[in-house]
C-alpha positions in Angstrom: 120.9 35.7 -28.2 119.9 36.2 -32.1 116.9 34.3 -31.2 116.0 35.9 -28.6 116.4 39.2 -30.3 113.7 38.1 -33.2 111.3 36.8 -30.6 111.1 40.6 -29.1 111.1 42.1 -31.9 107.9 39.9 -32.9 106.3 40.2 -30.2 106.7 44.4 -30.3 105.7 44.4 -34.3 102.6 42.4 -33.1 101.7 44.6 -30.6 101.8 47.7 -32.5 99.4 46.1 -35.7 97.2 44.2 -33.3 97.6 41.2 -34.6 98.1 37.7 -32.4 100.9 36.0 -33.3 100.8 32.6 -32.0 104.6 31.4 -30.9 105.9 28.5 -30.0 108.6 29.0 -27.2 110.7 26.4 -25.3 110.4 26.5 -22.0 113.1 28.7 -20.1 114.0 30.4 -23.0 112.0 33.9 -22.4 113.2 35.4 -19.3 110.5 36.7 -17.0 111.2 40.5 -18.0 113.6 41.9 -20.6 114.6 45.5 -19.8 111.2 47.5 -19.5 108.9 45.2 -21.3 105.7 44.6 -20.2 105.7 40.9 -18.2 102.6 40.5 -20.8 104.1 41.2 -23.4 107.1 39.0 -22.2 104.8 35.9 -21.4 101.7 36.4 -23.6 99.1 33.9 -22.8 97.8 31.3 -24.5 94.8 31.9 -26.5 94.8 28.1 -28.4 91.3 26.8 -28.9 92.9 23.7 -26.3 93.7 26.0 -23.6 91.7 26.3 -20.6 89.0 29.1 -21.0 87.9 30.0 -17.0 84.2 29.2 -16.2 82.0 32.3 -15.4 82.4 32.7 -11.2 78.6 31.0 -9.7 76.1 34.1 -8.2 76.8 33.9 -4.4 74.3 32.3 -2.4 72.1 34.7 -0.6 72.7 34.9 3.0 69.5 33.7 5.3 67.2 35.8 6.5 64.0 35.3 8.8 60.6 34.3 7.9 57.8 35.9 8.9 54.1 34.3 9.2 50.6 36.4 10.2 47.9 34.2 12.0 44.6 36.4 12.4 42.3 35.5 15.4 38.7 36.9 15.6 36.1 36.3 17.6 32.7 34.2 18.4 30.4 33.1 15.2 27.2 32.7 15.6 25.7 32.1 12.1 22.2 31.5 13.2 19.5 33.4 14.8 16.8 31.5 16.4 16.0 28.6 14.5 12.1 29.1 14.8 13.0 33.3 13.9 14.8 32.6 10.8 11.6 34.0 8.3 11.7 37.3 10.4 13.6 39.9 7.8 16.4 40.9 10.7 17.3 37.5 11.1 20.5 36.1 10.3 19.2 34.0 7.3 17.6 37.0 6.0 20.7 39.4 6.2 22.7 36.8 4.5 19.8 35.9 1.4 22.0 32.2 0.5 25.3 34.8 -0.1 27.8 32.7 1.8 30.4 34.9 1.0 28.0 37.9 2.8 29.3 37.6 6.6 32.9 38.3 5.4 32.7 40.6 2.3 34.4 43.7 4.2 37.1 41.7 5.9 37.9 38.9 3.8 40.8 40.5 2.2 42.8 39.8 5.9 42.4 36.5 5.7 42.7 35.6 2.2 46.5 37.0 2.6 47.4 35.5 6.1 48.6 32.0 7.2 46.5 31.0 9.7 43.1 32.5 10.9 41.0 30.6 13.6 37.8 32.0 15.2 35.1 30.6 18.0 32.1 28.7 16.3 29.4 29.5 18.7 26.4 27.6 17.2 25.3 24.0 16.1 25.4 22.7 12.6 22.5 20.6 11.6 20.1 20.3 9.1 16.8 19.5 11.1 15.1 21.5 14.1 16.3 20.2 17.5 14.9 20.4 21.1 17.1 22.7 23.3 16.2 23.1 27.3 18.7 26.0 26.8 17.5 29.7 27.1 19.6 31.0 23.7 20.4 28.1 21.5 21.4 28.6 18.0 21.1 26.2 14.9 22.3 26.9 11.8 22.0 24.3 8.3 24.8 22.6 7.5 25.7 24.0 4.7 26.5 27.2 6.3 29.6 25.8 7.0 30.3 27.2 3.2 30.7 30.7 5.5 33.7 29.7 7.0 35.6 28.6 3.9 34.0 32.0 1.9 35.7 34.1 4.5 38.8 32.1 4.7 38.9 30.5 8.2 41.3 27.7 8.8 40.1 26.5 12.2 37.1 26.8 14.5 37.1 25.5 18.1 34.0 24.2 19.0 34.8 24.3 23.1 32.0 26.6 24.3 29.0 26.9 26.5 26.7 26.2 23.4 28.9 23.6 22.2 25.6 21.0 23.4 22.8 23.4 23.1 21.4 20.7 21.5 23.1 17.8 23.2 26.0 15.1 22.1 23.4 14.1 18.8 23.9 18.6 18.0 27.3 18.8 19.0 28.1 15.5 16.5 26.5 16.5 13.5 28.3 20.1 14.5 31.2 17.8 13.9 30.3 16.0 11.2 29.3 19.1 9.1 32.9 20.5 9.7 34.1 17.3 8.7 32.6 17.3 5.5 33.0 20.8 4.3 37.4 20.2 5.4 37.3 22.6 8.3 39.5 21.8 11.0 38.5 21.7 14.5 39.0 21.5 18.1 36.8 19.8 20.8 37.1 19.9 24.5 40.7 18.8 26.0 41.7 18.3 22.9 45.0 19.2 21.3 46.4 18.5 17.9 48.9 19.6 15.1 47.7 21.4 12.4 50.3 22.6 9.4 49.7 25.7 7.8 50.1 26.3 3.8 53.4 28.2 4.1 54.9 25.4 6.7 54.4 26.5 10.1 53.8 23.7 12.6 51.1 24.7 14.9 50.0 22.8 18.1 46.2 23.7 19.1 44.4 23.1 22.2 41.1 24.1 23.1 39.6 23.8 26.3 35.7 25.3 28.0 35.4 23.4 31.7 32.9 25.3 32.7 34.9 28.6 32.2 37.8 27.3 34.2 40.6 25.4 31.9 42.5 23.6 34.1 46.1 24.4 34.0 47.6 20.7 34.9 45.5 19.7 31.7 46.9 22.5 29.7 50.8 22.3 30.8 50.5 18.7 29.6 48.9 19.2 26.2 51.2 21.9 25.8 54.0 19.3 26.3 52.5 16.4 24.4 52.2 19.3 21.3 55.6 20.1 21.9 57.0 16.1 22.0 55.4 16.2 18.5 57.0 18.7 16.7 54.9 22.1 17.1 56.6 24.8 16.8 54.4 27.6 17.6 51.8 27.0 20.3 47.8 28.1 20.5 45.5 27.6 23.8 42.1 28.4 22.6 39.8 29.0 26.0 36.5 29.8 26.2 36.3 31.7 30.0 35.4 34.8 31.0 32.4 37.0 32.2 29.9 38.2 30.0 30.4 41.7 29.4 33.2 42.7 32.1 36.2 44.7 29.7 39.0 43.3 32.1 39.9 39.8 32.8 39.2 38.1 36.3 42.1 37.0 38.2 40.8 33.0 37.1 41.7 34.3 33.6 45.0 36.3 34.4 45.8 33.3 36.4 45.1 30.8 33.7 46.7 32.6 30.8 49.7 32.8 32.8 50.5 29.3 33.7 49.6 29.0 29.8 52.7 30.9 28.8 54.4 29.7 31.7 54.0 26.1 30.0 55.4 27.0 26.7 52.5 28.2 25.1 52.8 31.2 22.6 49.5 32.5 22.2 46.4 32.6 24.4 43.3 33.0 22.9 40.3 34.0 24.6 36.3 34.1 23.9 32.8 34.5 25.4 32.8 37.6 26.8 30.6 39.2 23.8 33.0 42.4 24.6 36.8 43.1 23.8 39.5 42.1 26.3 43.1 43.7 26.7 46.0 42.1 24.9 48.4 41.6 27.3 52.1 40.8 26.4 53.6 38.3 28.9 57.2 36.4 29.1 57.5 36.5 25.3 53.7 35.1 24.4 50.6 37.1 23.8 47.1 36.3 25.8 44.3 37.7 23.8 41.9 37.8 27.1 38.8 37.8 25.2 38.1 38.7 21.2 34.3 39.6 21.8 31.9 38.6 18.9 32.3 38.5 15.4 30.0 37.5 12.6 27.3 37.1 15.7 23.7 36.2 14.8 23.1 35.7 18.6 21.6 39.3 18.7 19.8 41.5 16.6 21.6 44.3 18.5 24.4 43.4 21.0 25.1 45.7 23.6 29.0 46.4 22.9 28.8 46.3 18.6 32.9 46.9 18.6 35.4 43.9 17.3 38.3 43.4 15.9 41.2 41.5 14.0 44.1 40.5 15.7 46.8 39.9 13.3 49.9 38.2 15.2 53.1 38.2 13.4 55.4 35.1 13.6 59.3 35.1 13.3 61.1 32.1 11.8 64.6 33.2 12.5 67.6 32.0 10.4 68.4 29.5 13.5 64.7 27.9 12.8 63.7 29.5 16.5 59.9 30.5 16.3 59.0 34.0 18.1 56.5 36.1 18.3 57.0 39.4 16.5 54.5 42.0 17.6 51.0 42.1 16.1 48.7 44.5 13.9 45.2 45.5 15.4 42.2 46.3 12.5 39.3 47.5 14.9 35.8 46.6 13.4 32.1 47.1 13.8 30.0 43.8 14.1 27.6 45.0 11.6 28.0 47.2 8.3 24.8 49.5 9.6 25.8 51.4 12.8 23.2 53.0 15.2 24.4 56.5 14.4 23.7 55.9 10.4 20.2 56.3 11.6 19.4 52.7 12.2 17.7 52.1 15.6 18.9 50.2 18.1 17.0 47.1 17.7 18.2 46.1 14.7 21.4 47.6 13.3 23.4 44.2 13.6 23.3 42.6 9.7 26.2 40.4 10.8 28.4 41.4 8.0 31.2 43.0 10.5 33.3 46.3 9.3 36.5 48.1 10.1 35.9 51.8 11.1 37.7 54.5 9.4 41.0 54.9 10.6 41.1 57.5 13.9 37.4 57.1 14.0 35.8 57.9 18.3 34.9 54.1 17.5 38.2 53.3 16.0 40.0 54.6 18.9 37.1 53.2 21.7 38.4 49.5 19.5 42.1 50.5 21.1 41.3 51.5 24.3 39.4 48.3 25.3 42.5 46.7 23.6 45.3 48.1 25.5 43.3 48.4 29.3 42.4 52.4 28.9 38.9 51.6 28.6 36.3 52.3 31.8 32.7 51.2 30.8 29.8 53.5 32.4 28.7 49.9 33.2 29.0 46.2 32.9 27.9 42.7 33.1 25.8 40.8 30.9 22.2 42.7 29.8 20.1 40.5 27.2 16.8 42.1 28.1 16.4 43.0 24.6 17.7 40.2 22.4 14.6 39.2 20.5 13.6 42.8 20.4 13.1 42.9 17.1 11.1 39.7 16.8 8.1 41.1 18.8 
């Protein structure tokens, strides 16, 4: 009892001057509370350098949360004129004066900061001057190529009607000149897997057949790209009527049994004109893009474009969704008819967005969601060399 009596009292003078006062006790000779001490100050805890110090608690891990990629889609890219008109001053060689970054200085900022962008290459690489039996063909030098890169496009398909403007020997050094300069591409009934930067596993396939993809074709690509590994799916068709702001029932028809097939994303060119966006069964058909950086006319009769930017959902179950998408509505050319340029010769190929809630900006929408009625349509090149003669 003495000793247990001086412990206390130790422990209480300690207390009060603030000192530590390191005891030895035997084991079961403290009680677990005396009176109305404290149970600290009853069973004050070992501070020896050999006791066990507690490790800081780790920071939790974050919990998941989705990932989100944007894959841009424009439209055709012509970056040629004529190839006997290139010394004429409106001409697309002309506008661009060996800038290869020219064509895409007021929209390269989308691409630069997306994923994925993929566009229509509507002309044939090649170095020389080829025979065409076409009535529009369009050559532009290999190098031009360098255009593509500048303005940050990941993939071209090369499934057109001008595709062989110039034959299998055009078409091949088309190829060849992709080939070299790193571009991917896609040919006829082909489809492949092509990885983006930020690890999105895209399945591509790109079909033309005479403005009719076949569906049977498509719903086994689509398949074979699944069996692989893709996890978000493109079909890149080239169909359409030149001109016409509404899809044919072959297209609506088409796109359908695209989606249908587990494709996520229809994209559509050749119409030279914008095309609805139509949502259907969770993918998006993009029924026609209309021209983009276009050297095919000095002044094309519908000058409105866009970019499409489609937002992809990685959600924390890996599942692959598409997420809604951003529309920039653009100009073909950075000179406008009604800046006081005339009609024959406003296109400088350099296309441009128009000022938010612009008529233009708006007309861009309309002939995006449906709204839009044209006074008139179907294809009208009456005037495409106008400025040649």
């Amino acid at each position: 009892m003495k000793r247990l009596l001086q412990i206390i009292i130790t422990v209480l003078l300690a207390a009060v001057l603030g000192v530590v006062v390191h005891l030895r006790v035997p084991a079961g000779s403290v009680p677990a509370s005396v009176g109305n001490a404290d149970p600290a100050v009853s069973a004050p805890a070992d501070t020896s350098p050999s006791a066990a110090v507690p490790e800081d608690e780790p920071d939790p891990t974050p919990a998941p949360e989705p990932v989100s990629y944007t894959i841009s889609v424009i439209g055709d890219q012509t970056l040629a004129t004529n190839q006997y008109k290139d010394g004429t001053p409106y001409s697309y060689a002309a506008r661009m004066n060996g800038d290869y970054a020219y064509p895409f200085s007021n929209t390269v900022q989308y691409f630069e900061s997306d994923d994925f962008t993929i566009s229509n290459l509507e002309c044939t690489l090649a170095d020389n001057k080829l025979y065409s039996a076409q009535q529009f063909y369009f050559r532009a030098p290999s190098d031009y190529a360098n255009i593509l890169i500048e303005g940050g496009v990941d993939f071209v398909t090369t499934a057109n009607n001008h595709m062989l403007d110039f034959g299998q020997t055009g078409l091949d050094f088309t190829w060849k000149a992709l080939e070299d300069h790193g571009i991917p591409y896609g040919k006829e009934d082909e489809a492949q897997i092509i990885t983006t930067d930020s690890g999105l596993k895209l399945g591509i396939y790109c079909a033309y057949n005479d403005f009719q993809p076949d569906k049977n074709k498509a719903a086994a690509a689509i398949r074979q790209l699944r069996d692989e590994g893709a996890e978000y799916i493109i079909c890149a068709y080239h169909w359409g009527q030149e001109l016409y702001y509404h899809p044919n029932a072959s297209q609506t028809d088409i796109g359908h049994a695209a989606i249908d097939a587990g494709a996520d994303l229809v994209y559509g060119t050749h119409t030279h004109c914008l095309q609805p966006i139509e949502e259907y069964k969770g993918g998006i058909i993009l029924y026609s893009m209309g021209n983009w950086s276009f050297g095919g006319h000095t002044a094309p009769t519908d000058r409105d474009t866009a970019i499409v930017q489609v937002s992809v959902k990685r959600d924390v179950d890996g599942s692959i969704s598409n997420d809604g998408y951003t529309i920039i509505p653009c100009c073909v050319s950075s000179r406008p008819v009604n800046e006081g340029y005339t009609g024959d010769n406003y296109n400088d190929y350099c296309p441009t967005p128009y000022t938010e809630g612009s008529d233009a900006y708006n007309r861009v929408l309309s002939k995006l969601d449906g709204s839009y009625q044209a006074d008139k349509e179907g294809r009208d090149y009456s005037d495409v060399y106008a400025s040649y003669s």
